[in-house]
N, C-alpha and C positions, 0 to 999 in steps of 0.2 A: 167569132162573129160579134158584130158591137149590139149591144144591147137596147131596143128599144121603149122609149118614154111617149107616154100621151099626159100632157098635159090639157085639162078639161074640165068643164062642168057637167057631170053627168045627165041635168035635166035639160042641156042643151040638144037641138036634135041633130045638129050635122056632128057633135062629140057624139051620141050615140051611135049613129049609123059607125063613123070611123072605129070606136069601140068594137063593133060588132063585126065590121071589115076583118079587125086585127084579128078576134078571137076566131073566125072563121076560117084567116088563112095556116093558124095552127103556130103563129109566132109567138114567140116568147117576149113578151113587155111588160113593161110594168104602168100603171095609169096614177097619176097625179089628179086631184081634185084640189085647185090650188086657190078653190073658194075656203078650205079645211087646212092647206100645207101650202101659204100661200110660195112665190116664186121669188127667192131673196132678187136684190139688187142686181147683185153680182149676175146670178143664172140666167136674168133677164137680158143683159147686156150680152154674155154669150149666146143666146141662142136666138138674137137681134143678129149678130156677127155670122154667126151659121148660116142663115137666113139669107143674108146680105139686105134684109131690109133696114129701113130707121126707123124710129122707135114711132116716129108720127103716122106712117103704115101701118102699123099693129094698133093704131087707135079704132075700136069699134067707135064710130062717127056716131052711129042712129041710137047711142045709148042716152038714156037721159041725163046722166053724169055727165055725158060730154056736153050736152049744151047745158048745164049748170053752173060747169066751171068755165064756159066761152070758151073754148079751147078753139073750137076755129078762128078766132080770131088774136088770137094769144102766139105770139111767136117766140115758143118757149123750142129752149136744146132738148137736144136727146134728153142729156141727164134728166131734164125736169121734167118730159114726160116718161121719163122711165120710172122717177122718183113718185109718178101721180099713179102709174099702173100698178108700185108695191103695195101703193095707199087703198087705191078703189079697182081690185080686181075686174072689176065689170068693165074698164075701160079695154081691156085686152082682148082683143081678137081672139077667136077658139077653131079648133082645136090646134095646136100645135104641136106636131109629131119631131122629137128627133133619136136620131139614130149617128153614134158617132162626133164623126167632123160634119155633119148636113141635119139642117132642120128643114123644116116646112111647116108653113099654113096651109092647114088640110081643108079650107075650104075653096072651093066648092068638096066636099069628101072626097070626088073622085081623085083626088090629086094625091089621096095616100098611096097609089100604084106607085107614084114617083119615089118613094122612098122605100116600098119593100121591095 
């Protein structure tokens, strides 16, 4: 069976609920705090590819790093905002669960069903 990842901010609440989803349903994962272990280049562009979304999807918009750096009005590539999310974590949508060949963004949390 493929091994499950949370990638997360612990003091996030929709990472906690899904944290607490996972350990309840008695699954074996492992949890990333990738405020601490942040998420190389490389991992992000995979689990962007899992996902099937682009990288401008996973931008949390309401953070205040994104309207510091204009980003909404910045027509940058993937690369560059993938290059901006290894920079400033806080640009990254949370939690993201994968398992495998399939990721997800587990928010709203309910949508962790979808991958256990």
């Amino acid at each position: 069976m493929a091994k499950l990842t949370i990638y997360q901010k612990p003091t996030c609440t929709t990472c906690r609920t899904v944290y607490t989803t996972l350990k309840e349903s008695g699954v074996d994962f492992e949890s990333v705090d990738y405020y601490i272990d942040p998420i190389p280049k490389t991992k992000l562009k995979e689990l962007l590819k899992k996902m099937g979304i682009s990288a401008r999807e996973l931008l949390r918009t309401k953070d205040p790093i994104y309207q510091e750096l204009n980003l909404a009005e910045k027509d940058l590539s993937d690369d560059d905002l993938i290059d901006l999310m290894v920079k400033h974590p806080d640009l990254i949508q949370r939690p993201i669960v994968e398992k495998g060949s399939k990721a997800i963004l587990a928010r709203p949390a309910e949508r962790i069903k979808e991958i256990l």
